[in-house]
Wavefront OBJ file of the C-alpha trace (Angstrom):
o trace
v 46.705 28.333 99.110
v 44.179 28.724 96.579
v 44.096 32.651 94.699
v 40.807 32.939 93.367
v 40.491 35.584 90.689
v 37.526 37.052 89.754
v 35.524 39.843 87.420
v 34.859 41.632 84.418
v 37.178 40.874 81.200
v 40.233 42.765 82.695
v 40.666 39.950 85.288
v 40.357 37.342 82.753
v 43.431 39.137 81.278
v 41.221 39.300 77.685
v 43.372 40.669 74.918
v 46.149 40.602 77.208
v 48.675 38.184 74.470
v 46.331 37.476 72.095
v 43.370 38.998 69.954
v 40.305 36.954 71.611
v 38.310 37.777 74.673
v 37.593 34.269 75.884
v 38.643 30.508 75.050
v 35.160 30.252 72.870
v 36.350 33.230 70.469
v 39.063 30.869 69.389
v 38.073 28.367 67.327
v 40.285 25.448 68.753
v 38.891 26.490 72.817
v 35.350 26.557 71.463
v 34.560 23.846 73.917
v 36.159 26.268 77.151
v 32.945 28.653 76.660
v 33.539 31.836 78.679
v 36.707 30.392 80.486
v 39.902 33.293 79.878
v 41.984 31.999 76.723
v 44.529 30.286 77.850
v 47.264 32.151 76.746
v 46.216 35.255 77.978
v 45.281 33.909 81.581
v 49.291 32.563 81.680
v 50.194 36.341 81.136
v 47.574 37.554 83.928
v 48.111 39.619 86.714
v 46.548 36.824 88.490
v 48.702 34.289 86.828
v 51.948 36.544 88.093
v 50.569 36.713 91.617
v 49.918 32.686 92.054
v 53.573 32.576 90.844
v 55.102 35.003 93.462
v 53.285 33.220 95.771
v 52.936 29.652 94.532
v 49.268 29.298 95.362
v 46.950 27.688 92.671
v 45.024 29.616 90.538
v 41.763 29.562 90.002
v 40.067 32.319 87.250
v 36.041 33.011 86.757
v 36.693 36.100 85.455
v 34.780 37.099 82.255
v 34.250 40.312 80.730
v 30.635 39.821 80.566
v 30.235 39.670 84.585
v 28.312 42.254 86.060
v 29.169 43.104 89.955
v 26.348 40.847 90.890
v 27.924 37.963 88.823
v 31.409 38.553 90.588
v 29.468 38.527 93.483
v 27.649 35.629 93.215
v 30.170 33.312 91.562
v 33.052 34.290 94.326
v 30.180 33.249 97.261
v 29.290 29.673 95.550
v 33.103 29.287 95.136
v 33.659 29.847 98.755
v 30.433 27.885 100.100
v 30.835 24.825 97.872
v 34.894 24.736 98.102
v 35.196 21.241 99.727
v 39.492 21.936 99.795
v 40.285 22.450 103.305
v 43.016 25.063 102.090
v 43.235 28.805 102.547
v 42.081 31.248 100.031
v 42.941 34.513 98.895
v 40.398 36.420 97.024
v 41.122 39.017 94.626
v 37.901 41.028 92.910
v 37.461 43.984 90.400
v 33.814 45.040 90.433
v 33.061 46.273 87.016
v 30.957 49.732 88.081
v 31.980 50.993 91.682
v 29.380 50.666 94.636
v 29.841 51.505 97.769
v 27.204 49.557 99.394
v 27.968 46.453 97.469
v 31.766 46.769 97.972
v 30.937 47.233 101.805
v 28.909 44.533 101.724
v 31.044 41.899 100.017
v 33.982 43.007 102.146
v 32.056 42.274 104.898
v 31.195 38.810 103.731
v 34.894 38.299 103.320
v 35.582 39.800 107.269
v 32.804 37.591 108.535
v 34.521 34.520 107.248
v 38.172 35.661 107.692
v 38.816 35.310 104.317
v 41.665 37.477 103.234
v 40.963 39.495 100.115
v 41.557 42.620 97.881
v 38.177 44.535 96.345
v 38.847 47.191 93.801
v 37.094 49.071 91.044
v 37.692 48.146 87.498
v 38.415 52.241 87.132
v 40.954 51.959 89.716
v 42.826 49.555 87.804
v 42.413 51.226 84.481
v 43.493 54.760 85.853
v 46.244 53.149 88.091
v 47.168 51.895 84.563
v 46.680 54.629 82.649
v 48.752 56.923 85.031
v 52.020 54.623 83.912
v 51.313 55.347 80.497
v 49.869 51.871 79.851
v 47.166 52.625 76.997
v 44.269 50.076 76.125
v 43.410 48.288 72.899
v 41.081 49.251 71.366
v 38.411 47.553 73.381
v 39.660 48.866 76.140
v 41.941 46.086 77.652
v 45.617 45.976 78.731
v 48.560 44.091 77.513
v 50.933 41.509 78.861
v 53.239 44.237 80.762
v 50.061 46.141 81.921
v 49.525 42.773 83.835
v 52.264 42.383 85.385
v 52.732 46.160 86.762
v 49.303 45.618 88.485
v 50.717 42.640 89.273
v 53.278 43.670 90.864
v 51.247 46.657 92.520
v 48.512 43.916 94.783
v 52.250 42.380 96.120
v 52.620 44.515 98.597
v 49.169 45.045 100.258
v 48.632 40.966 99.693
v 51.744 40.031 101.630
v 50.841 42.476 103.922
v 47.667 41.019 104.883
v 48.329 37.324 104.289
l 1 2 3 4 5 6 7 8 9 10 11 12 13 14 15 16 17 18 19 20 21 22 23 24 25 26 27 28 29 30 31 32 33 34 35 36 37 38 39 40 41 42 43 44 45 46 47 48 49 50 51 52 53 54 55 56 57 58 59 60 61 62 63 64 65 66 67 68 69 70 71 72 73 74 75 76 77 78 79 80 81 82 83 84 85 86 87 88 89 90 91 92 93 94 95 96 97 98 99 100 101 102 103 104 105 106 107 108 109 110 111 112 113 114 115 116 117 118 119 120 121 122 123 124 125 126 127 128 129 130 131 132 133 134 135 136 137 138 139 140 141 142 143 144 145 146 147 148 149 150 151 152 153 154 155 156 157 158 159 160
């Protein structure tokens, strides 16, 4: 099973262990571009989920993706995946829209594709409501990850 992750800079887990956004802030990843740092994708909620469920992760998350970004990578992913293998989809959409969140679930029904959809503020309140507190910039730590983590278990084993 593959998990794919993908949206804005919470899903790439930026800031989550260490002070850069992306691989490119740090000067040794340059050469990653937008790709999550490393360090901070192994302390992902996404990087806790493959774990629990031993699928293979896959991240395009970046904190500069816009809903139609998520939207549009997660399609090409799906039409151009040449592994024969099941995938679960998780997506935060960075601003909450109805129609598009229809929509896109929709394209995920029509395909069977099993998949969580939430709002980026559904995350950060969820968060927020355990006394998590952002950095700064507005992103969650290692531990944050891992409660939300911990949180998609249920509803993913649920559906998978």
């Amino acid at each position: 099973m593959i998990l794919y992750v993908n949206g804005d800079g919470h899903s790439a887990a930026a800031m989550a262990s260490t002070d850069f956004v992306a691989a490119e802030d740090d000067v040794d990843l340059w050469y990653m571009g937008r790709a999550p740092h490393p360090v901070n994708l192994q302390r992902s909620y996404g990087a806790y989920i493959a774990s629990v469920l031993k699928a293979r992760l896959l991240v395009e998350a970046d904190a500069n993706n816009t809903n139609q970004a998520v939207i549009d990578q997660t399609k090409k992913f799906i039409e151009n995946n040449p592994v024969n293998e099941q995938i679960l989809v998780i997506a935060g959409l960075p601003v909450y829209d109805k129609l598009q969140f229809d929509e896109f679930g929709a394209y995920f029904k029509q395909r069977n594709i099993k998949h969580i959809l939430y709002p980026v503020s559904d995350y950060i309140e969820w968060l927020t409501l355990r006394h998590h507190t952002p950095n700064e910039f507005g992103y969650f730590d290692e531990l944050a990850h891992k409660d939300w983590a911990g949180n998609l278990i249920k509803p993913l084993t649920r559906i998978i």
